[in-house]
C-alpha positions in Angstrom: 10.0 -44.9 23.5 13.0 -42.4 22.1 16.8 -43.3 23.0 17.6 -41.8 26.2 21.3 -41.5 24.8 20.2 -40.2 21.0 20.5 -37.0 19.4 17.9 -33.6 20.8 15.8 -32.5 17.5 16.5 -29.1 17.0 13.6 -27.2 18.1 14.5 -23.4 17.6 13.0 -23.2 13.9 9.6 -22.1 14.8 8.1 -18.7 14.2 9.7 -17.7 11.2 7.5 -18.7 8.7 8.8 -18.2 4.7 7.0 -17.1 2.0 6.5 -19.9 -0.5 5.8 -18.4 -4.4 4.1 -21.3 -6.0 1.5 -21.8 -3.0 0.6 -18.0 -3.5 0.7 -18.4 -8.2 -1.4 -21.8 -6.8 -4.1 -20.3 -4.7 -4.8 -17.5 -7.4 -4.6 -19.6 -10.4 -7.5 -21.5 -8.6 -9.5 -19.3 -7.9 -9.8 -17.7 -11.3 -10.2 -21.5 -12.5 -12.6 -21.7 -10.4 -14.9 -19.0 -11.3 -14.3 -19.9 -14.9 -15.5 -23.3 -14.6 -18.9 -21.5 -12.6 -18.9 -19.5 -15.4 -19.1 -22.2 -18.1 -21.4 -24.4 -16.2 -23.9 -21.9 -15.9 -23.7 -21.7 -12.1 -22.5 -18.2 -12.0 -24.5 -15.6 -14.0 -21.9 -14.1 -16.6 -24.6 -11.1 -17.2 -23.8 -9.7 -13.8 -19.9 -11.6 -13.1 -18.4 -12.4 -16.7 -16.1 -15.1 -17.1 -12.2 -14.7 -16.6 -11.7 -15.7 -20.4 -14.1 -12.6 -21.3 -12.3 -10.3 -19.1 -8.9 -11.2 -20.6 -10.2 -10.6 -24.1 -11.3 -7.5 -23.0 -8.0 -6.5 -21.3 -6.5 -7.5 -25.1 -8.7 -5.4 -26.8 -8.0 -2.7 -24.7 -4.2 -2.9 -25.0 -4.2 -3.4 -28.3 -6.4 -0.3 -28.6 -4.0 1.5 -25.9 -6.8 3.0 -23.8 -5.8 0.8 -21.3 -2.3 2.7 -21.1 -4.6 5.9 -21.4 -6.9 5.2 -18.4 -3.7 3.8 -16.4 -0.9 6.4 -16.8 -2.5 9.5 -15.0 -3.6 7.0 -12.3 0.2 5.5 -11.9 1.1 9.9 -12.0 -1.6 11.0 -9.2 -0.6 7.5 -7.1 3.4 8.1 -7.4 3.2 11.7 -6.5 0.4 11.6 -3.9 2.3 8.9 -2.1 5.6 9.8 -2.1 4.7 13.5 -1.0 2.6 12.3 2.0 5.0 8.9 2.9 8.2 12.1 2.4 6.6 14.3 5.1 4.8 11.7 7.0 8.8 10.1 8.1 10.1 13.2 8.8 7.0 14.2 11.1 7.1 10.6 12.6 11.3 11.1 12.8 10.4 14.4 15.2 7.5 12.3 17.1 9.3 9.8 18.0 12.6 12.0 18.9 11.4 15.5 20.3 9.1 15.6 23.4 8.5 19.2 22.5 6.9 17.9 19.6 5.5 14.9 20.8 2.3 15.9 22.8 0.7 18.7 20.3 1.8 16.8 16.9 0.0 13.3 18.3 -3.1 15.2 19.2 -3.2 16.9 16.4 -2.8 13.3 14.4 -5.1 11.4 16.9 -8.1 13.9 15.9 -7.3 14.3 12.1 -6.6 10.4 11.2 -10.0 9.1 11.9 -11.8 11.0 9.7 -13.0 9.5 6.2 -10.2 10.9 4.0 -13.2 10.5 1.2 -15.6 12.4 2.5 -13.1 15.2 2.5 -12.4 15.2 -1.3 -15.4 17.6 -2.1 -13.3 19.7 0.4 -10.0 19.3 -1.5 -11.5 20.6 -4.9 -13.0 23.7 -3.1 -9.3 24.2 -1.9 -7.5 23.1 -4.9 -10.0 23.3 -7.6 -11.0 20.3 -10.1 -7.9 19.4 -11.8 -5.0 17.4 -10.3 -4.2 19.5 -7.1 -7.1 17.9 -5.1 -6.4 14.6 -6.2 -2.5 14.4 -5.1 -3.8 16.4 -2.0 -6.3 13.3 -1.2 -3.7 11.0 -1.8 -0.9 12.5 0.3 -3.2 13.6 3.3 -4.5 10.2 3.3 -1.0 8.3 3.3 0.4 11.1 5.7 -1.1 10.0 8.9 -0.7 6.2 8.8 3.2 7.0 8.0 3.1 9.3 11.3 2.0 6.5 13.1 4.3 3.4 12.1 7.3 6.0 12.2 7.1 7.4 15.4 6.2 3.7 16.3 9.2 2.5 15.1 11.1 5.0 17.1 9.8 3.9 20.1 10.8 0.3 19.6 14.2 1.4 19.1 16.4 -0.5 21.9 17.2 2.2 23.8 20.5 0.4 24.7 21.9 1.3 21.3 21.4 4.6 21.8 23.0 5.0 24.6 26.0 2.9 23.1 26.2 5.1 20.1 26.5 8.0 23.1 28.9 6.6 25.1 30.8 6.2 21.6 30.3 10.1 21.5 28.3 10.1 18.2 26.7 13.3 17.2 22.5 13.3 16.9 22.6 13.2 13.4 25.0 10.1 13.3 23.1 8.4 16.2 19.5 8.5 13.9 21.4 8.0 10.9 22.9 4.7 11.8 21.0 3.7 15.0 17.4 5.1 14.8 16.4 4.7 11.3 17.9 1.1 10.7 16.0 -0.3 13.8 13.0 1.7 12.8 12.8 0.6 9.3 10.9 -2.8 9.5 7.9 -0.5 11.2 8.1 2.4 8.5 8.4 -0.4 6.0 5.4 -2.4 7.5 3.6 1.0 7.4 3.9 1.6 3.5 2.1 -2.0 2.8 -1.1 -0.4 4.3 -0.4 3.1 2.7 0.5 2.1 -0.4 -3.6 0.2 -0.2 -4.6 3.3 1.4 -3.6 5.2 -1.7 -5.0 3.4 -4.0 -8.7 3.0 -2.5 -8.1 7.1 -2.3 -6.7 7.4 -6.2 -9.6 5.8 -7.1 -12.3 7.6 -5.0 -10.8 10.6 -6.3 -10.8 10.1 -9.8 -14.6 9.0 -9.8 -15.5 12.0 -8.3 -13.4 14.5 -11.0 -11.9 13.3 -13.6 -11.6 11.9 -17.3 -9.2 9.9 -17.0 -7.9 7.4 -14.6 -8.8 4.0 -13.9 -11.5 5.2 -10.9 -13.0 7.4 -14.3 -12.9 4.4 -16.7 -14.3 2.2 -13.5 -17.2 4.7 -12.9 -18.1 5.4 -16.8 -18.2 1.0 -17.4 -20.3 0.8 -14.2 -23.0 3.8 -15.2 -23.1 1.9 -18.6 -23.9 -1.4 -17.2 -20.8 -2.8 -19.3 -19.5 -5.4 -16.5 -16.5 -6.6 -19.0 -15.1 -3.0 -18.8 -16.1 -2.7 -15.4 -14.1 -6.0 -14.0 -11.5 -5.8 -16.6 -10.7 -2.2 -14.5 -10.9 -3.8 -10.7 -8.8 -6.8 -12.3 -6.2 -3.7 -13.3 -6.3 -2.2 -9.8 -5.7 -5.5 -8.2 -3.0 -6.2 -10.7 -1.6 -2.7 -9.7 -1.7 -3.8 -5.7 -0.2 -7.3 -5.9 2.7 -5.5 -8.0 3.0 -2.3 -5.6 3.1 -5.5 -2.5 5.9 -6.9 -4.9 8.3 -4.0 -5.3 7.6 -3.0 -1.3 8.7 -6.7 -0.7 11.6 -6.6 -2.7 12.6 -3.3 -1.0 12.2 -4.7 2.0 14.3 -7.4 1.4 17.2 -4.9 0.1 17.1 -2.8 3.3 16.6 -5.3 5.7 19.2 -7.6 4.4 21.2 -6.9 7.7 18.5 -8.9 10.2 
């Protein structure tokens, strides 16, 4: 029975989990040392799933040959542009959501009835529009990040504390001052939030895109390995797009942790 008279254990730590590094570099490393050890004992088919150690090899060949740069550096292009142009106008249309009931009504409708449809499906769409080369590709990519941005934006302007606001008012703040300071900080874990799932967005899109029309591009080299029935190619490409994900999740993490470092 505990001491009537001793000290209270603290009990306010909970909910506020941390992220722990070597438990994430753990669970990965297992997994691929897993499926090498299936590999090599025969228990997983390496004609249809090759071995990690293949794949590696052929990553090396392929940067040594620099046709892995080749295939990756219009992808990285069509995925910077495409996202920042659609993340760009999808704040400020979630900024004039969330702030203007003018706006609010016909812009959500508009959103509500655009956002489910398969962004894929609408590709044949953007080359009519923007012909073959790059101008329906970006176009996928932005109308496809656009909407989800919309959403966690004006979200976040919603959760604002409206108590703040009002503070900044009574502090006689102009509107520009009261969204520069008040609106956008609070907002910014939402908008933040929002580019983890637009950023995956994206890149499902980029590659969709570039299987559909184009040379070059990691989709292209993806398509091409699979039509071959060259599986090393083939997984050495998905390894590069998931490689391309856990680093975008990385540098979104690291932002986050630069413009949220006053919570």
């Amino acid at each position: 029975m505990p001491r009537l008279d001793g000290p209270v254990a603290f009990r306010g730590g909970g909910f506020a989990p941390r992220e722990r590094t070597w438990a994430a570099v753990a669970t990965l490393v297992g997994a691929v040392a897993l499926w090498q050890a299936g590999a090599s004992a025969g228990v997983i088919p390496t004609l249809f799933l090759p071995a990690p150690a293949a794949i590696a090899r052929t990553l090396w060949t392929l940067t040594l040959s620099g046709e892995l740069w080749n295939q990756l550096a219009p992808s990285l292009m069509r995925l910077a542009v495409g996202w920042i142009v659609g993340t760009v106008f999808g704040i400020a249309i979630g900024l004039a959501v969330g702030l203007s009931s003018t706006l609010r009504s016909p812009a959500m409708a508009l959103v509500s009835a655009l956002f489910p449809i398969p962004k894929i499906a609408l590709v044949p769409l953007f080359i009519i529009w923007f012909g073959i080369g790059e101008g329906s590709k970006l176009a996928t990519l932005a109308f496809g990040v656009f909407f989800p941005t919309v959403i966690a934006t004006a979200g976040g302007v919603d959760n604002v504390p409206r108590g703040l606001i009002r503070m900044g008012q009574s502090f006689g703040l102009s509107r520009w001052a009261i969204i520069r300071k008040i609106v956008l900080p609070a907002a910014m874990p939402a908008i933040l939030s929002g580019f983890r799932v637009t950023t995956a967005i994206a890149i499902v899109l980029l590659v969709a895109a570039e299987m559909i029309g184009a040379e070059r591009g990691i989709g292209a080299f993806v398509l091409s390995a699979g039509n071959l029935y060259d599986t090393d190619n083939l997984l050495a490409g998905i390894v590069v797009l998931s490689v391309l994900g856990i680093t975008v999740s990385w540098a979104i993490g690291r932002l986050e942790r630069f413009l949220l470092n006053w919570r």
